[in-house]
mmCIF file of the N, C-alpha and C atoms, coordinates in Angstrom:
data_MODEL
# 
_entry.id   MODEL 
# 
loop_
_atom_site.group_PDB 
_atom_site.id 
_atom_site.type_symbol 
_atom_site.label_atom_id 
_atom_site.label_alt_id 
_atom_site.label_comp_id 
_atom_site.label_asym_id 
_atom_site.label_entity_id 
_atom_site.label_seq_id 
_atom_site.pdbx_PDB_ins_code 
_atom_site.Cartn_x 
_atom_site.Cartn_y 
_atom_site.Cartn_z 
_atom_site.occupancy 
_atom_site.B_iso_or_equiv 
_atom_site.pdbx_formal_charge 
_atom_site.auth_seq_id 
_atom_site.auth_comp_id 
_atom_site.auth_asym_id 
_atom_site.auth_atom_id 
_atom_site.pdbx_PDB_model_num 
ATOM 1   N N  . UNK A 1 1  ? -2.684  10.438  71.197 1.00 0.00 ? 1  UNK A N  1 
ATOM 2   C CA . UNK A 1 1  ? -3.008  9.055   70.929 1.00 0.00 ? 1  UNK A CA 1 
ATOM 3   C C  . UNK A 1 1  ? -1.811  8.350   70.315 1.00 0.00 ? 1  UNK A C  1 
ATOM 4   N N  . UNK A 1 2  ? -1.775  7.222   70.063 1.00 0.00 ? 2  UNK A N  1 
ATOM 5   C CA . UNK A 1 2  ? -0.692  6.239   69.505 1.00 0.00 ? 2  UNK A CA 1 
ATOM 6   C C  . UNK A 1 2  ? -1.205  5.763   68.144 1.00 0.00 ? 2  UNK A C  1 
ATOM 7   N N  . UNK A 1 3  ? -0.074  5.549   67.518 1.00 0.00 ? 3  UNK A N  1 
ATOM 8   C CA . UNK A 1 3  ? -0.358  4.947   66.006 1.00 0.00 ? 3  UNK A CA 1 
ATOM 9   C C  . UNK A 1 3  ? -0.113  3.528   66.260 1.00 0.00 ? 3  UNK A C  1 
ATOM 10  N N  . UNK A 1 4  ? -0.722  2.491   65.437 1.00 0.00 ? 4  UNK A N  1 
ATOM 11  C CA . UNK A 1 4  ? -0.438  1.342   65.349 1.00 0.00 ? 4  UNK A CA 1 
ATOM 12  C C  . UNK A 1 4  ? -0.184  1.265   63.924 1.00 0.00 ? 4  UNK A C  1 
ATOM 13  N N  . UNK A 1 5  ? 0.892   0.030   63.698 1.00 0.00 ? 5  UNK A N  1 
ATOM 14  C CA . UNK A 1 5  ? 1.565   -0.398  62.396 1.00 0.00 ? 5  UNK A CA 1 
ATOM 15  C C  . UNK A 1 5  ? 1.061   -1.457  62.731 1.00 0.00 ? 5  UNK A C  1 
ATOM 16  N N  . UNK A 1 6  ? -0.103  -2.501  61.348 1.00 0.00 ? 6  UNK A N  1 
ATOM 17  C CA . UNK A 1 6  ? 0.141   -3.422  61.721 1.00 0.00 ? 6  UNK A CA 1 
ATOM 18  C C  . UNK A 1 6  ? 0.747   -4.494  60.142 1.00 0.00 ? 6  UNK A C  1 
ATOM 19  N N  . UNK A 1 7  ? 0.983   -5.050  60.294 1.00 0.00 ? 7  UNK A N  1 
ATOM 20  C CA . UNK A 1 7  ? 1.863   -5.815  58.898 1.00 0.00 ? 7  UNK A CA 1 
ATOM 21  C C  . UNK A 1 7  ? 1.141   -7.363  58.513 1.00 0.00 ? 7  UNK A C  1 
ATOM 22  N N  . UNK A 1 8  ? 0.052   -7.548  57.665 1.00 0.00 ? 8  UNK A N  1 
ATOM 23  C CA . UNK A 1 8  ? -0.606  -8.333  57.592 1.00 0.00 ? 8  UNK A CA 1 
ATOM 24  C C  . UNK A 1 8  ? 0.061   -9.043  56.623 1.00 0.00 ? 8  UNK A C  1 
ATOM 25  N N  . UNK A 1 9  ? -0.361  -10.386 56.897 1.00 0.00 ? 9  UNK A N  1 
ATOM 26  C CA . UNK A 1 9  ? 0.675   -11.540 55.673 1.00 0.00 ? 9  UNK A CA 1 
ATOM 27  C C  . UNK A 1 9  ? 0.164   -11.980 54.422 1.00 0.00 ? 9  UNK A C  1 
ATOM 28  N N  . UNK A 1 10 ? -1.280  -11.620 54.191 1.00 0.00 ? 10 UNK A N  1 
ATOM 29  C CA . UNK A 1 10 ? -2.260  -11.652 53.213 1.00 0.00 ? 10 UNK A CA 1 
ATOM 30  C C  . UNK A 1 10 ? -2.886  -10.712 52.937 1.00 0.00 ? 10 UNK A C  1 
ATOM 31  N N  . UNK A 1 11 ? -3.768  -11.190 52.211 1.00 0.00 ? 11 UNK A N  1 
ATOM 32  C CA . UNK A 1 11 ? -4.704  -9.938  51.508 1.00 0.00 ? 11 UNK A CA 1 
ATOM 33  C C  . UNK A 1 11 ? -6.093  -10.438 52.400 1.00 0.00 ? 11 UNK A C  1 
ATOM 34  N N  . UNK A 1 12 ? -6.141  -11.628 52.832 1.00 0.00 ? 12 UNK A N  1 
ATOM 35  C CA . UNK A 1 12 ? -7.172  -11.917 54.089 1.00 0.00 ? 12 UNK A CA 1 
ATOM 36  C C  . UNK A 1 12 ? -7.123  -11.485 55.122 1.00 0.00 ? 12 UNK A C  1 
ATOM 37  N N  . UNK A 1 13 ? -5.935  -11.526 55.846 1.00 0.00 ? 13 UNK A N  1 
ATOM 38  C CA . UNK A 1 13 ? -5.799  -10.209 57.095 1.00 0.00 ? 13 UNK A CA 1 
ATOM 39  C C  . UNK A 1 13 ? -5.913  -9.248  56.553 1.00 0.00 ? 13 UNK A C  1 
ATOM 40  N N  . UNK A 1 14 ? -5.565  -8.407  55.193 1.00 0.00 ? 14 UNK A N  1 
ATOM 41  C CA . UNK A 1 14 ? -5.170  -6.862  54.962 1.00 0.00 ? 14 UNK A CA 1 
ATOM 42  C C  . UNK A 1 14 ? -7.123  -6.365  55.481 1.00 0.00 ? 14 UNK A C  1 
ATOM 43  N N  . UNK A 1 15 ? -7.790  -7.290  54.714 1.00 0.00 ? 15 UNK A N  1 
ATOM 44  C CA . UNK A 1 15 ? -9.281  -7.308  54.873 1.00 0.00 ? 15 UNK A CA 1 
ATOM 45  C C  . UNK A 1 15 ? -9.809  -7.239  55.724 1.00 0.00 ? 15 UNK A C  1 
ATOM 46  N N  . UNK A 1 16 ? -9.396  -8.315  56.766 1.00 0.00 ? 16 UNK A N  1 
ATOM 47  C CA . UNK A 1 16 ? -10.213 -8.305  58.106 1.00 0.00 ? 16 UNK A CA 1 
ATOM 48  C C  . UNK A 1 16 ? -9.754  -6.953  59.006 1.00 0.00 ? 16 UNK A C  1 
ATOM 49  N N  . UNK A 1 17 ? -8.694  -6.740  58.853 1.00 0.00 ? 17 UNK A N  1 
ATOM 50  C CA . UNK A 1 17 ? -7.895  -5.692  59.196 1.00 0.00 ? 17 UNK A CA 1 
ATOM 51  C C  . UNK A 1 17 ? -9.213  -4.262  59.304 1.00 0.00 ? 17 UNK A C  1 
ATOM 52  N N  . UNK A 1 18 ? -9.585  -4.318  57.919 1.00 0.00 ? 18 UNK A N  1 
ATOM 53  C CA . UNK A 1 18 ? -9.651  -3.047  57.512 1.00 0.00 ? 18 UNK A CA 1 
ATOM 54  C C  . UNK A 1 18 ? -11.171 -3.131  57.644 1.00 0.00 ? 18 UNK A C  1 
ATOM 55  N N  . UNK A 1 19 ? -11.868 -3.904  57.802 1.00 0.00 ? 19 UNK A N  1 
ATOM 56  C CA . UNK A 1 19 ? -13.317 -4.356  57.799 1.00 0.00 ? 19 UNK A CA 1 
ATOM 57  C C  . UNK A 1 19 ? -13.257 -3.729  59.870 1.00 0.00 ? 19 UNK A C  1 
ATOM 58  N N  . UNK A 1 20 ? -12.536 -4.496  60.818 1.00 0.00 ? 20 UNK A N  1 
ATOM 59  C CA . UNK A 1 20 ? -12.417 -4.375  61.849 1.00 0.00 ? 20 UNK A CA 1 
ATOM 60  C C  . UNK A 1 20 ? -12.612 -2.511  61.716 1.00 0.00 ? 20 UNK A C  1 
ATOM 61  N N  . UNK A 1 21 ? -11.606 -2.247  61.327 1.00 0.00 ? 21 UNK A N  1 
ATOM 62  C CA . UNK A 1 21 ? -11.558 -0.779  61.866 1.00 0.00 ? 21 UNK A CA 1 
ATOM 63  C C  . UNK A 1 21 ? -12.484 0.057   61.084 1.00 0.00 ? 21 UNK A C  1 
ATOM 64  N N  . UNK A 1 22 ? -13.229 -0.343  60.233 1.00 0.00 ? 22 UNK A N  1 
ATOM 65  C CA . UNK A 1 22 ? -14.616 0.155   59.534 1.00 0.00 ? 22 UNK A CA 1 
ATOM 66  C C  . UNK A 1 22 ? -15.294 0.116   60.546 1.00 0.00 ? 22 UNK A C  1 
ATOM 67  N N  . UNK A 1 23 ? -15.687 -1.428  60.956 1.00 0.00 ? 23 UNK A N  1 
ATOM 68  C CA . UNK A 1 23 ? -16.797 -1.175  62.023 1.00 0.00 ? 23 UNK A CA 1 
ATOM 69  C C  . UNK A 1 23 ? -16.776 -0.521  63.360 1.00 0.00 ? 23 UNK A C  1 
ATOM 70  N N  . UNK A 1 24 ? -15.305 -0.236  63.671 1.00 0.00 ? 24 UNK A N  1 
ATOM 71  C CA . UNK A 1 24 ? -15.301 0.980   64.883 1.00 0.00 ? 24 UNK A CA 1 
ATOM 72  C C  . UNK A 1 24 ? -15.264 2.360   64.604 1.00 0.00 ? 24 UNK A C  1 
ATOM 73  N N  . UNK A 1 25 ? -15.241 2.295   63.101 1.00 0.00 ? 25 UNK A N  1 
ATOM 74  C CA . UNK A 1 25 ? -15.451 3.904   63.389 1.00 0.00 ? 25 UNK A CA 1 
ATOM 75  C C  . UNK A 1 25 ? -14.642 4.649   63.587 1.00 0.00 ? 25 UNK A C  1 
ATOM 76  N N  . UNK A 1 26 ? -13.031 3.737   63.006 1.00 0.00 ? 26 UNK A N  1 
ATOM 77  C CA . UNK A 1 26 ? -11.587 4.131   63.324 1.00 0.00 ? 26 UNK A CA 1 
ATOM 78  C C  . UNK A 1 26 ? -10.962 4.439   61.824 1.00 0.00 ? 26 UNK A C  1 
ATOM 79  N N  . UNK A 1 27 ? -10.542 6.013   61.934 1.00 0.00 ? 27 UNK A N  1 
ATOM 80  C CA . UNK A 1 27 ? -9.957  6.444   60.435 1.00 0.00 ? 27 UNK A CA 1 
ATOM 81  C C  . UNK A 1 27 ? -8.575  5.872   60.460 1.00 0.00 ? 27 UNK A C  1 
ATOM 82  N N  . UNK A 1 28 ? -8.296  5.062   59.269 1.00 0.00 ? 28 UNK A N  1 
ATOM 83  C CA . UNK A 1 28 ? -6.916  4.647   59.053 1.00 0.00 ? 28 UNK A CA 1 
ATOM 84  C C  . UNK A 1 28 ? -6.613  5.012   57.635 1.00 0.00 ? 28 UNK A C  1 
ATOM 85  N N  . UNK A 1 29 ? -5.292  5.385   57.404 1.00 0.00 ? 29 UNK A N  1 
ATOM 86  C CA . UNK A 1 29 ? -4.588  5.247   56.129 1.00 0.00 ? 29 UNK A CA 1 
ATOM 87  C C  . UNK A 1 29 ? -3.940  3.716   55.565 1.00 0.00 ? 29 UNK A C  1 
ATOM 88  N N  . UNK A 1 30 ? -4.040  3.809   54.536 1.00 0.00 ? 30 UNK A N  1 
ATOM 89  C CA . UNK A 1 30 ? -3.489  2.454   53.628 1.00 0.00 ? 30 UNK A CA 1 
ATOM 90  C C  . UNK A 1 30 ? -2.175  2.899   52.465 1.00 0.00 ? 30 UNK A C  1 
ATOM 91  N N  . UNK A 1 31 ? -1.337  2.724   52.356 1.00 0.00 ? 31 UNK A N  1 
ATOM 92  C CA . UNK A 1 31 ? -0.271  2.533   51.719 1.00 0.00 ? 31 UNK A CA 1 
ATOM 93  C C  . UNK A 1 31 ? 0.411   1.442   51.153 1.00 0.00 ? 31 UNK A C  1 
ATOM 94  N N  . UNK A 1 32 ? 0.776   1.435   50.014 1.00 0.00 ? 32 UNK A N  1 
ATOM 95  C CA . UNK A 1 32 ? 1.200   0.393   49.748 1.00 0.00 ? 32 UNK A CA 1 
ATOM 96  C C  . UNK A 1 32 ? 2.814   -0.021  50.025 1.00 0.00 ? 32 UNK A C  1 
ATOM 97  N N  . UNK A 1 33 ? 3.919   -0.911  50.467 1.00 0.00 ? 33 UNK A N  1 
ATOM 98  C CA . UNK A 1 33 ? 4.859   -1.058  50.944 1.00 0.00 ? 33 UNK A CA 1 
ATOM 99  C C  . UNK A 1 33 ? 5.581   -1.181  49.561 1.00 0.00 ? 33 UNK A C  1 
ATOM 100 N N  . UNK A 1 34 ? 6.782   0.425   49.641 1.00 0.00 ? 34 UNK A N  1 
ATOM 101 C CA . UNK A 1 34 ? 7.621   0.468   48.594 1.00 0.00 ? 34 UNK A CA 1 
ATOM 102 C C  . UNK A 1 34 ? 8.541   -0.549  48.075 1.00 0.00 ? 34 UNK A C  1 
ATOM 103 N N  . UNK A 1 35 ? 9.239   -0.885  47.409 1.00 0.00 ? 35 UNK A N  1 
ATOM 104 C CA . UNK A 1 35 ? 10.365  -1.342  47.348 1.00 0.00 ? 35 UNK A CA 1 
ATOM 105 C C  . UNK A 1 35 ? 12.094  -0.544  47.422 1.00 0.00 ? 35 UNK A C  1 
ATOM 106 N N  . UNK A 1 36 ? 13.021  -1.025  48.159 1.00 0.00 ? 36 UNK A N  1 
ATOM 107 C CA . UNK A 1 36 ? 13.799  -0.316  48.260 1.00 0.00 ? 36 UNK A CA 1 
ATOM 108 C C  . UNK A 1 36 ? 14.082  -0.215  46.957 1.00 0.00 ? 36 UNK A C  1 
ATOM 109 N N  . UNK A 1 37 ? 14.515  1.302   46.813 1.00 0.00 ? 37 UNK A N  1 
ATOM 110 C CA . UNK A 1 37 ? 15.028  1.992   45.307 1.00 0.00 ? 37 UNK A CA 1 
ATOM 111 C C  . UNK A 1 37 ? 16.762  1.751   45.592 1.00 0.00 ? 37 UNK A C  1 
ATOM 112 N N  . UNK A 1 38 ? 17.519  0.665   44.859 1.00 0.00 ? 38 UNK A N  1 
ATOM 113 C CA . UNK A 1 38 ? 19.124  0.595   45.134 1.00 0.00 ? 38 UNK A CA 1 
ATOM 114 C C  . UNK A 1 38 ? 20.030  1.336   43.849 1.00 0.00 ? 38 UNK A C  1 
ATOM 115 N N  . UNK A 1 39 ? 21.349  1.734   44.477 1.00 0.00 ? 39 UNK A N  1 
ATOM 116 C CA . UNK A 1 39 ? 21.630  2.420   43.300 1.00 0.00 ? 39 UNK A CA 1 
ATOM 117 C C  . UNK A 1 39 ? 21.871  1.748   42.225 1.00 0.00 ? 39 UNK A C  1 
ATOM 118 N N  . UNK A 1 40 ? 21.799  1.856   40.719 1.00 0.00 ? 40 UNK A N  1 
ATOM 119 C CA . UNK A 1 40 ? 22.012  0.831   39.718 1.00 0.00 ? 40 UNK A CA 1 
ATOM 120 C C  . UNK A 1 40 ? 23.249  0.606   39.831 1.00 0.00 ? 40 UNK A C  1 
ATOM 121 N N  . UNK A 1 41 ? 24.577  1.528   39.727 1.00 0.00 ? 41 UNK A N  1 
ATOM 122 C CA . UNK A 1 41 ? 26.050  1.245   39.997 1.00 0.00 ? 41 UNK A CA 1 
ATOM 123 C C  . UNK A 1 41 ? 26.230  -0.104  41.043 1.00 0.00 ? 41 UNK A C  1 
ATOM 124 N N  . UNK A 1 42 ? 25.644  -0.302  42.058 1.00 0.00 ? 42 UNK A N  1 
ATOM 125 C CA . UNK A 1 42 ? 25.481  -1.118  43.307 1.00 0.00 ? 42 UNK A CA 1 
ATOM 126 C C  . UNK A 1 42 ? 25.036  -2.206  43.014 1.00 0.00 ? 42 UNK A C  1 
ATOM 127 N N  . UNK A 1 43 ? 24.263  -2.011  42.047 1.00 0.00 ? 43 UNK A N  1 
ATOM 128 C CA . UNK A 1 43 ? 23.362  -3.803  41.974 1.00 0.00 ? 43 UNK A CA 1 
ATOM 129 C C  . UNK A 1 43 ? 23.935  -4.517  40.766 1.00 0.00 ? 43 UNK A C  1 
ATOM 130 N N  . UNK A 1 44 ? 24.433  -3.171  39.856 1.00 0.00 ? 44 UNK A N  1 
ATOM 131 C CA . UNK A 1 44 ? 25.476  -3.810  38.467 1.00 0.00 ? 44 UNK A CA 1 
ATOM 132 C C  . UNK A 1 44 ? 26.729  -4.380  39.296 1.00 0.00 ? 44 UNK A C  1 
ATOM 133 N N  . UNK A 1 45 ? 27.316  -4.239  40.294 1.00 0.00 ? 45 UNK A N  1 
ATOM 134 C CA . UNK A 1 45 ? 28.403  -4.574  40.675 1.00 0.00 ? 45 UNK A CA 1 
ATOM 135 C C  . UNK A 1 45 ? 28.478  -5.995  41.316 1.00 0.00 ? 45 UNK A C  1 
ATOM 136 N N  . UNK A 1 46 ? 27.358  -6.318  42.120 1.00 0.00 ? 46 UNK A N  1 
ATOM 137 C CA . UNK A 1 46 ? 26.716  -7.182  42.860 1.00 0.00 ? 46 UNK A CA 1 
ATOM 138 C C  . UNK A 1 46 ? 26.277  -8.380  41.619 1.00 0.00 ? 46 UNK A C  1 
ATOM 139 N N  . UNK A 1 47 ? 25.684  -8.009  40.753 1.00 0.00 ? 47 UNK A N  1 
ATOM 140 C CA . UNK A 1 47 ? 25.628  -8.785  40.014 1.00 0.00 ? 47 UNK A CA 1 
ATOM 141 C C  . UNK A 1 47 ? 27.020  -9.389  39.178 1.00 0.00 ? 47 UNK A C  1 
ATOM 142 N N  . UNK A 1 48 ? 27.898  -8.093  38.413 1.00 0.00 ? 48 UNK A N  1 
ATOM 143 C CA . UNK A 1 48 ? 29.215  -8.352  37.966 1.00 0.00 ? 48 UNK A CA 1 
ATOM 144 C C  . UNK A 1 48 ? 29.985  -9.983  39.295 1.00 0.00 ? 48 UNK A C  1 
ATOM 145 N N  . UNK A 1 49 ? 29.628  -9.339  40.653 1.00 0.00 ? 49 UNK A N  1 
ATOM 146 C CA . UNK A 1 49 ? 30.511  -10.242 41.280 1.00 0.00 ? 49 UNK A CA 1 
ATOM 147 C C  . UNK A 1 49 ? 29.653  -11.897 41.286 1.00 0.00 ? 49 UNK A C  1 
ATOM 148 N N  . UNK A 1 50 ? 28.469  -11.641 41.502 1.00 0.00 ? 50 UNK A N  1 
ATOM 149 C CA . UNK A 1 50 ? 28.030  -13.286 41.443 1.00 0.00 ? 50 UNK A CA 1 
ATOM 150 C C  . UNK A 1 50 ? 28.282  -13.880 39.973 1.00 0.00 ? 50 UNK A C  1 
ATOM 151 N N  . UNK A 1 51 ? 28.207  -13.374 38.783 1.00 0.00 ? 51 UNK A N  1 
ATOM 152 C CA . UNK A 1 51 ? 28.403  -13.812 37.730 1.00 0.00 ? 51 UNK A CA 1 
ATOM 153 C C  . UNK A 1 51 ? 29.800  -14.536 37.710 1.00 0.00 ? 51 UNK A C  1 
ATOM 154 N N  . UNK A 1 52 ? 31.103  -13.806 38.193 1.00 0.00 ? 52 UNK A N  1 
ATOM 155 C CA . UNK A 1 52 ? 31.975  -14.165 38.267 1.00 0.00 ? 52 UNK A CA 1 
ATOM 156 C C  . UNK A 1 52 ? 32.320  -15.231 39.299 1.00 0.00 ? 52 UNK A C  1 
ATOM 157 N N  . UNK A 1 53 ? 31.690  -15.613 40.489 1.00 0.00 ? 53 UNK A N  1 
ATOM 158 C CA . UNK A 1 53 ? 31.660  -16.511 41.301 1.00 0.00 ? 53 UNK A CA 1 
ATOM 159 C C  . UNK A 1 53 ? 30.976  -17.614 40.448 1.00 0.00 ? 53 UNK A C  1 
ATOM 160 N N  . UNK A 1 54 ? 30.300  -17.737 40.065 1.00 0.00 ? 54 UNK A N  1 
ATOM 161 C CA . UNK A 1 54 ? 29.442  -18.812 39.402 1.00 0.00 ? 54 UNK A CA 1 
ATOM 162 C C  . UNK A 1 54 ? 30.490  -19.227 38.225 1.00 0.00 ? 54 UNK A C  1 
ATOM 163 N N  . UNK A 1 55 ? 31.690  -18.437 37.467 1.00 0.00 ? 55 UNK A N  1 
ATOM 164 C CA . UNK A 1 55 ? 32.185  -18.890 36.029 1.00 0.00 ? 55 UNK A CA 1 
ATOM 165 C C  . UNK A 1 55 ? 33.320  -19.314 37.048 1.00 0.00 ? 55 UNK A C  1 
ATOM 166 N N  . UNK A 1 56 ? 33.721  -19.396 38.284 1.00 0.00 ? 56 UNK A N  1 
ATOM 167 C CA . UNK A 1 56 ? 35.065  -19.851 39.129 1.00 0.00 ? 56 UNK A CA 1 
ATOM 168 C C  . UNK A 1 56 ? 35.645  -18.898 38.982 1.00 0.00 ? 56 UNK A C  1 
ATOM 169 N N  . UNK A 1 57 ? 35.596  -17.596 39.098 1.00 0.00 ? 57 UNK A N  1 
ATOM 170 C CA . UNK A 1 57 ? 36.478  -16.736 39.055 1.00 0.00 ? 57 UNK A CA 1 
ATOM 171 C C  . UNK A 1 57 ? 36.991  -15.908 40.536 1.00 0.00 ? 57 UNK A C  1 
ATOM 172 N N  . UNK A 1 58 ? 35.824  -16.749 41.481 1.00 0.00 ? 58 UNK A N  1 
ATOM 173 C CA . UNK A 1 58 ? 35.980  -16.149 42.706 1.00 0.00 ? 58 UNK A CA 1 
ATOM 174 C C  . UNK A 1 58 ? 37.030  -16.892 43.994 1.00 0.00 ? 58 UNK A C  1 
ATOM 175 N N  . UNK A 1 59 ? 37.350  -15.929 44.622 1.00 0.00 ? 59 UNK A N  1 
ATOM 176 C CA . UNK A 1 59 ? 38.816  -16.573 45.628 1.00 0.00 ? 59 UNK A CA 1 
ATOM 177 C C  . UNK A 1 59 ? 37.984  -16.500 46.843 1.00 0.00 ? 59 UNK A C  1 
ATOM 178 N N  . UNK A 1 60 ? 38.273  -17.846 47.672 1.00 0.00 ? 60 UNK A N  1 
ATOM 179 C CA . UNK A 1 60 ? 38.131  -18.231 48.859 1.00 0.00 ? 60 UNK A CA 1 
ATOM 180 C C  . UNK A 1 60 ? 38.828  -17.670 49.753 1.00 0.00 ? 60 UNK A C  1 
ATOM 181 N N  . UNK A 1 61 ? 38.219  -16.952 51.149 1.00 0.00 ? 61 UNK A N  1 
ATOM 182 C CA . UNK A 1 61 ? 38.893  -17.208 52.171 1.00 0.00 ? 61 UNK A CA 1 
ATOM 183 C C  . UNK A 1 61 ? 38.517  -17.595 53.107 1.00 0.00 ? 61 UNK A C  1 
ATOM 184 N N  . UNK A 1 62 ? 39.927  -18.333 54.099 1.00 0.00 ? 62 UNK A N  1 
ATOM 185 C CA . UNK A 1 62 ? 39.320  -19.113 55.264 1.00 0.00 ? 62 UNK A CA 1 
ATOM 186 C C  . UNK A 1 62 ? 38.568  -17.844 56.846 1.00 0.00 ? 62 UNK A C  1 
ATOM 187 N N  . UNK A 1 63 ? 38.058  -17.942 57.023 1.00 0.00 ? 63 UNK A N  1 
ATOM 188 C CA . UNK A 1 63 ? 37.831  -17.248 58.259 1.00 0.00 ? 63 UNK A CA 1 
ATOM 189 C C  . UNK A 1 63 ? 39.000  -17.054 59.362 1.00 0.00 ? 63 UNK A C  1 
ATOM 190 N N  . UNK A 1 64 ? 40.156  -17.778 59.474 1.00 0.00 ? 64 UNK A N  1 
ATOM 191 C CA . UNK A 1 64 ? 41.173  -17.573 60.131 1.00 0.00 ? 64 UNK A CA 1 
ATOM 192 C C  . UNK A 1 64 ? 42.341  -16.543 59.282 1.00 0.00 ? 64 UNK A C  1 
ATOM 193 N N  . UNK A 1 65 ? 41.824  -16.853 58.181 1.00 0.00 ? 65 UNK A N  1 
ATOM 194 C CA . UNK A 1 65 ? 43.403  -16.195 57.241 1.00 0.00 ? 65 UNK A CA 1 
ATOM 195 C C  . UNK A 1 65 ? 42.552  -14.668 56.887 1.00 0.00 ? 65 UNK A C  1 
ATOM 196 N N  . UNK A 1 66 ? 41.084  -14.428 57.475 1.00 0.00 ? 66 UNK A N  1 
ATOM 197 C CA . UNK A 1 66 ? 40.762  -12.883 56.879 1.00 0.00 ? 66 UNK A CA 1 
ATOM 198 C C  . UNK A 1 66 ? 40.824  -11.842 57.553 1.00 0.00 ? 66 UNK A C  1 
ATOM 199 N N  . UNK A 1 67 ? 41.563  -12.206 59.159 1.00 0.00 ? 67 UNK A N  1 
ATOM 200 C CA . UNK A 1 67 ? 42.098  -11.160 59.748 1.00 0.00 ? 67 UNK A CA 1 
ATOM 201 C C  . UNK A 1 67 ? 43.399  -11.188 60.013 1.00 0.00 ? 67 UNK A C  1 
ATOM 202 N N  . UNK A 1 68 ? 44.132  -11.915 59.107 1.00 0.00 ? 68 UNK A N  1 
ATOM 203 C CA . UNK A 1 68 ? 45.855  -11.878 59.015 1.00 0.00 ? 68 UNK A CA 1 
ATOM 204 C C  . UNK A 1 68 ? 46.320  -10.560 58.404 1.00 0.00 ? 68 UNK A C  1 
# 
């Protein structure tokens, strides 16, 4: 048989969703959608760099001069 994923945009589809496949008589699993886990080194850095863009500390380049 085939699995279906389906990705509901509410908690009103998650419902009808799950009400639907009650009344057929269709076993499904429910999970909740993780959040990506990023490394802290990665997101401290990311942050370090917007902080510094925001105080003017950041250098422009043109799209022609970034493959010179």
């Amino acid at each position: 048989m085939e699995t279906i994923l389906a990705h509901p945009e509410n908690q009103e589809q998650l419902e009808a969703i799950k009400a639907f496949l009650k009344a057929l008589k269709i076993k499904f699993e429910s999970k909740k959608e993780e959040k990506p886990n990023y490394d802290p080194e990665f997101v401290k850095m990311l942050l370090e760099g917007k902080k510094q863009i925001e105080e003017g500390r950041g250098v422009k380049i043109s799209l022609e001069d970034l493959w010179k």
